[in-house]
C-alpha positions in Angstrom: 0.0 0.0 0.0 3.0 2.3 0.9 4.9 1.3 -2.3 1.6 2.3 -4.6 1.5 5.9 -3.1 5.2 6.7 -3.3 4.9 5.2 -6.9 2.0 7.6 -7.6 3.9 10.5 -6.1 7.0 10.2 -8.0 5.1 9.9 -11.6 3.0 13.5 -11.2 6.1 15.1 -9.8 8.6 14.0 -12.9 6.5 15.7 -16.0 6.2 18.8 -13.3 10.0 19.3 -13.2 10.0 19.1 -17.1 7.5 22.3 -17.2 9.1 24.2 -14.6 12.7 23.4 -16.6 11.5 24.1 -20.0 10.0 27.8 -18.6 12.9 28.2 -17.0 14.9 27.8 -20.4 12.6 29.7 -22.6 12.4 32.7 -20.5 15.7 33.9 -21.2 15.4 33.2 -24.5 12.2 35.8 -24.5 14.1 38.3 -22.2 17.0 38.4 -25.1 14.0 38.4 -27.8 12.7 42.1 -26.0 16.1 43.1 -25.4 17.1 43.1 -29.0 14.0 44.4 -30.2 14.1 47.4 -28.0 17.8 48.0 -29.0 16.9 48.0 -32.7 14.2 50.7 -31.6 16.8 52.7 -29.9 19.4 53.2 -33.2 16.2 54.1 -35.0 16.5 58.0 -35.4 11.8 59.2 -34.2 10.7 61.5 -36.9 7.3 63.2 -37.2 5.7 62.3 -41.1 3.0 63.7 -42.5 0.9 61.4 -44.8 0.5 63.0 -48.6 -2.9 63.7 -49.3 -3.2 65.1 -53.0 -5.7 67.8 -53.7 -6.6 70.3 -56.2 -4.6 73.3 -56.3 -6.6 76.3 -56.7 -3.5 79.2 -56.9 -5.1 82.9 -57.4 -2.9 85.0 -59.0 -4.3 89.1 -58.6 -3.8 91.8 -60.5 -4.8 95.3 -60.3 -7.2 96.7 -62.9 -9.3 100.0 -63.6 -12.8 100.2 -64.7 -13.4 102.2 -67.9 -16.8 102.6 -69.9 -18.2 100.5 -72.4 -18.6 103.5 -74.6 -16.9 107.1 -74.2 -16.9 110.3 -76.7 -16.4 114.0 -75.7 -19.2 115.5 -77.0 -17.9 118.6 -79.9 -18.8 121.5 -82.4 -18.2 121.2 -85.4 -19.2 124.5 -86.4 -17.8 128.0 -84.8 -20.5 129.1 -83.4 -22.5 130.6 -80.4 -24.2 128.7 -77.5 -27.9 129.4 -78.3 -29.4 126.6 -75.8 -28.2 123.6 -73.8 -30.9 121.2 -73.7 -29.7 118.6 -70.4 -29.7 118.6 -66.9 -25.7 117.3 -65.6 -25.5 114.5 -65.0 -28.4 113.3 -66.0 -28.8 109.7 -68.6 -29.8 111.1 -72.4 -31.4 108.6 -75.0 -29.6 108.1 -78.6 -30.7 111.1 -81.0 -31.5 113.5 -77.5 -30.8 117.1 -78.5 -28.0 118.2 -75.9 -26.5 121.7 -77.6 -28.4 124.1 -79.8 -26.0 126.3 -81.7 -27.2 130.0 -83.1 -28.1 129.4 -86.5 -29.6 132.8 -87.8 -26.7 133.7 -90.3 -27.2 130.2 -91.7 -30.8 130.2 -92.6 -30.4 134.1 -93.7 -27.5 132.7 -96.1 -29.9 130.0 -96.7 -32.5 132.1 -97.5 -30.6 133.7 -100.0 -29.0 130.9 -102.0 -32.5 130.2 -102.3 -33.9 133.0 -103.9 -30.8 132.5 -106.5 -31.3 128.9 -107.1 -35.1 129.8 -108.2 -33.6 132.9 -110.6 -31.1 130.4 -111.5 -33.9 127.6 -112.1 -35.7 129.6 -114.8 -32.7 131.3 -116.3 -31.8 127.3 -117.2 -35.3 126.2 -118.5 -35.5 129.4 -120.6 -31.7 128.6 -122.3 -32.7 125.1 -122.7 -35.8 126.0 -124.6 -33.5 128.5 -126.7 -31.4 125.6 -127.3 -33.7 123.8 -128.8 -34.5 126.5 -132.0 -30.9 126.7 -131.9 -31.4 130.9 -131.1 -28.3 130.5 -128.2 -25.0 128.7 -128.5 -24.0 125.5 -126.3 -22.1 127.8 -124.3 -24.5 129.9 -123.1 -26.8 127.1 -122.1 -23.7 125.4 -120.1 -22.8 128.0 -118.2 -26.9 128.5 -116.8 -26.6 124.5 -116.0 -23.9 125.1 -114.1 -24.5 127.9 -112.0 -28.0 126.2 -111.0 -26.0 123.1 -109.9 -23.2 125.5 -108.0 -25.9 127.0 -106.6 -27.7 123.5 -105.8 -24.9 122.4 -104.2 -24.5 126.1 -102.3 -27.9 125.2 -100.9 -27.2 121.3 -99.7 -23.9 122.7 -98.1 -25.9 125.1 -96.2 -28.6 122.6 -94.7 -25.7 120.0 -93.8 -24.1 123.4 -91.2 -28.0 124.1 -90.3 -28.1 120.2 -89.2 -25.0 120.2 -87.7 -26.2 123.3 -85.5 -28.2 120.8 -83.5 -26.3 118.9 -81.4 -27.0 115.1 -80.3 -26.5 111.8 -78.4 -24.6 109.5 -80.2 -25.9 106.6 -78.2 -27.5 106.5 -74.9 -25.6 107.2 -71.5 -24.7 109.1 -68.6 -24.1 112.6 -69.5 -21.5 114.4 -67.9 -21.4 118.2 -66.7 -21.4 120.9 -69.2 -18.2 122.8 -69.9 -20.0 125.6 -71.6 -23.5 127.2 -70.7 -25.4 129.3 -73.4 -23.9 132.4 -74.9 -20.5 131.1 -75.3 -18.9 130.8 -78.2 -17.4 127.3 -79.4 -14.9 126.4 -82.4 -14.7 122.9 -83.8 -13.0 120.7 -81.3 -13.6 122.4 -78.5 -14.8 120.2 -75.6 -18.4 120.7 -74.4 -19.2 117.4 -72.2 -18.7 113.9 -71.6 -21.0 110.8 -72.6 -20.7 107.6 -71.7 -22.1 104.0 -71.6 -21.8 102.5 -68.1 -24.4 99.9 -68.2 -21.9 97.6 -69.5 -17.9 98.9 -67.7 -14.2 97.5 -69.6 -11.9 96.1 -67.3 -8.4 96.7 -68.1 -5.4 94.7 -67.0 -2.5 93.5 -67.7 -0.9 90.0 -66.9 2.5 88.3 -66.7 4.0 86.4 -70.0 3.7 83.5 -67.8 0.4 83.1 -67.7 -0.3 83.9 -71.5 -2.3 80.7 -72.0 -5.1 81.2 -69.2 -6.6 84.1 -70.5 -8.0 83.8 -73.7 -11.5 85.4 -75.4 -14.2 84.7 -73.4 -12.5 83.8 -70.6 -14.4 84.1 -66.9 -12.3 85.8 -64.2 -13.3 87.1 -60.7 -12.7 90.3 -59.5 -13.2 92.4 -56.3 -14.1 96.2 -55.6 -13.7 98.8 -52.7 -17.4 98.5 -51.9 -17.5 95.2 -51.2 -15.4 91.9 -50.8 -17.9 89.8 -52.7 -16.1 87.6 -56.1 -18.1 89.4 -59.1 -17.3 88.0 -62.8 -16.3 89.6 -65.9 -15.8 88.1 -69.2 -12.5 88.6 -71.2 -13.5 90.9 -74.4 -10.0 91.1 -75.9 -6.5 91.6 -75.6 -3.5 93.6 -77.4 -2.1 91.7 -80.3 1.2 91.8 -78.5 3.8 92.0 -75.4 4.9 95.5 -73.9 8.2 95.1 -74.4 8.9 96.7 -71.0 7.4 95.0 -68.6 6.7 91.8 -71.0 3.2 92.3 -69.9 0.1 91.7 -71.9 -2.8 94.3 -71.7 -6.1 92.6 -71.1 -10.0 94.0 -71.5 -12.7 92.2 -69.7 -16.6 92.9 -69.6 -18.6 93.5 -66.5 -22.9 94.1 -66.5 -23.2 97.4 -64.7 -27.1 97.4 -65.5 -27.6 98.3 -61.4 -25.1 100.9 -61.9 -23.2 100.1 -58.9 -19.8 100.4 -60.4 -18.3 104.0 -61.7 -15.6 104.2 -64.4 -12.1 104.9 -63.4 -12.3 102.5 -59.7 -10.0 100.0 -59.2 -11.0 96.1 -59.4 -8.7 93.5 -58.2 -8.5 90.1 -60.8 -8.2 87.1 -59.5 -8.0 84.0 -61.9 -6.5 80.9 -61.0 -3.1 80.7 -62.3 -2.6 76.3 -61.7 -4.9 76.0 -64.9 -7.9 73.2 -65.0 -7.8 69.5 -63.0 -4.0 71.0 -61.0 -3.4 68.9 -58.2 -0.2 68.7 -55.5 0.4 67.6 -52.4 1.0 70.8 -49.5 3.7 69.9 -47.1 5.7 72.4 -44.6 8.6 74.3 -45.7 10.9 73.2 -43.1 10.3 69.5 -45.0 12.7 70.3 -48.0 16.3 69.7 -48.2 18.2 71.4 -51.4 19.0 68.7 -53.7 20.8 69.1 -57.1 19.1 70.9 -59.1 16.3 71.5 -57.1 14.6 70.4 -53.6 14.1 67.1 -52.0 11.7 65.6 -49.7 12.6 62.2 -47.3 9.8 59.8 -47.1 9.9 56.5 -45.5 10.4 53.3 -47.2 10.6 49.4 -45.3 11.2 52.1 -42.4 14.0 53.9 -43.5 14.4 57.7 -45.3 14.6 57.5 -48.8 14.9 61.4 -50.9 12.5 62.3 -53.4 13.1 65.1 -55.9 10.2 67.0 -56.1 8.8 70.1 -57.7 7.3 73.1 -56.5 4.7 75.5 -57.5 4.3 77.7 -55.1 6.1 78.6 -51.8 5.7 80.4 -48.9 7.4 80.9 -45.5 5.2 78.1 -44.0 4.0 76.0 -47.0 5.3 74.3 -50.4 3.2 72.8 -52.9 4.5 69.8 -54.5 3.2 69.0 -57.9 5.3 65.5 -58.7 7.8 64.0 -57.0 5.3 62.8 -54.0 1.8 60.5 -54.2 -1.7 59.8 -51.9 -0.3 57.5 -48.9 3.5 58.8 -49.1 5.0 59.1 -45.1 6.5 62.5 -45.4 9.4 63.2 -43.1 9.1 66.7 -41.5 11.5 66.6 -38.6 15.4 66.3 -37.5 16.2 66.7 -41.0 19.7 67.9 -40.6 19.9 64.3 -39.0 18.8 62.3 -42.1 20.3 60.7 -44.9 19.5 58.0 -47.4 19.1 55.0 -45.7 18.9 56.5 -42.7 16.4 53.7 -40.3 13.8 56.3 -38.6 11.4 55.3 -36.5 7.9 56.9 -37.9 5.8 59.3 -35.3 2.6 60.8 -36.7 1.8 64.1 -34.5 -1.6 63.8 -32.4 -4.2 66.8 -33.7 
């Protein structure tokens, strides 16, 4: 009975040795396992990364502009002559065909008047030759000479009417009138200014832009501008542009359309353009500054690849003091390096740490 007990005993406690020897052997194998790991940790150099995120580029380029009328013409005599009425209020809007100046006209109808007389003398004078001619009682000659006093005198007559008609001054289109420079009893030669008229319910925007960005505008063209009244994005439509370059500033001059039908806009303000200068379907990836290394020929930027840095050349389309935008080099998913980069090199192992928001 003693011997079957101590028999029993001694077979549980033999495979319990063998577990509490094999435990004892494997955990110093895992304590080296840890140890190494962490070491491998410690040569690796913690850098912050961004992730690259492509997105469309929308890169405003402004330029200053100045708002002109659609239409302008300073309003002239073309006769000397006196100021007999003016027929606006300043400032006021005039219709096409509106009568605006009425010049004294009395020496013109009274020489007029006279031609007239003369052309009816002249008139019967001709008739009576021509008649004459006919029994062959007067030479050619005579007869000429009647026909062509008649039509000097004809002509006397139509000259006459045109400086009557041109005594009546009016609106070459419809607009905003200006103020009058002269008031009635002045007296005017041709060329002399007398007021301003112009078409605002359409303005001209003029501007000029860079050489650069020659292939973003073109005729009929959108592009967003801004005023001093108000911060609000309008649109104008490009009209036209100079056929070339100034050759000073290799700058090319640009007109754009704007609706003025609320006539909220004046000519001569100011409008700042703003077009987009990255053109249609532009996309980059933004990254810091501080996240490119000079490189030859250009920049680099360090991403991480099987966890160590690896430079990418990239290119840039814009910078600033805190941003770059990245147009190729980089790609959706890339781990962007953006710290201790006076530490890193190719190949360097870095140990990835993605900044908390």
């Amino acid at each position: 009975m003693l011997y079957k007990l101590t028999k029993s005993r001694t077979g549980m406690l033999v495979p319990l040795l063998g577990i509490i020897l094999i435990a004892c052997e494997s955990k110093p194998e895992k304590t080296a396992a840890a140890s190494s790991g962490a070491k491998a940790d410690a040569t690796r150099l913690p850098v912050d990364i961004l992730i690259a995120q492509e997105e469309e580029l929308r890169q405003d380029e402004t330029v200053i502009g100045t708002m002109m009328p659609y239409r302008e013409v300073s309003i002239v005599s073309e006769l000397s002559q006196k100021i007999a009425r003016v027929a606006f209020q300043d400032g006021s809007y005039v219709e096409q065909g509106a009568i605006l100046y009425i010049l004294n006209d009395t020496d013109i109808r009274a020489r007029l008047n006279q031609v007239g007389a003369e052309l009816e003398l002249a008139k019967l004078n001709k008739e009576r030759l021509q008649n004459l001619l006919k029994t062959e009682t007067i030479k050619q000659q005579e007869y000429d000479e009647a026909l062509m006093h008649f039509r000097s005198l004809t002509a006397q007559q139509e000259l006459l009417r045109v400086e009557l008609a041109k005594t009546i001054i009016r609106a070459p289109f419809s607009g905003k009138i200006g103020i009058s420079k002269v008031h009635v009893g002045a007296y005017v030669i041709p060329g002399t200014a007398l007021v301003t008229l112009q078409d605002q319910l359409s303005l001209k925007i003029n501007f000029s832009i860079s050489e650069k960005h020659l292939p973003l505008i073109n005729n009929g063209t959108k592009v967003r501008f801004t005023t001093a009244l108000s911060a609000a994005q309008l649109e104008a439509t490009v009209l036209a542009t100079e056929p070339g370059l100034d050759a000073s500033g290799r700058s090319l001059e640009v007109q754009a359309r704007v609706d003025n039908s609320d006539k909220k806009f004046r000519p001569g303000m100011s409008a700042k353009i703003h077009f987009d200068s990255n053109g249609k379907d532009a996309k980059g990836v933004k990254v810091p500054t501080e996240a490119l290394m000079p490189g030859d020929g250009g920049y680099n930027a360090f991403v991480i690849v099987d966890g160590k840095a690896k430079p990418v050349a990239v290119t840039i389309s814009n910078r600033t003091e805190a941003d770059a935008v990245i147009t190729s080099g980089l790609s959706t998913g890339d781990s962007i390096i953006v710290s201790n980069m006076l530490r890193i090199t190719d190949g360097t192992p870095v140990k990835a740490i993605i900044p908390t928001k």
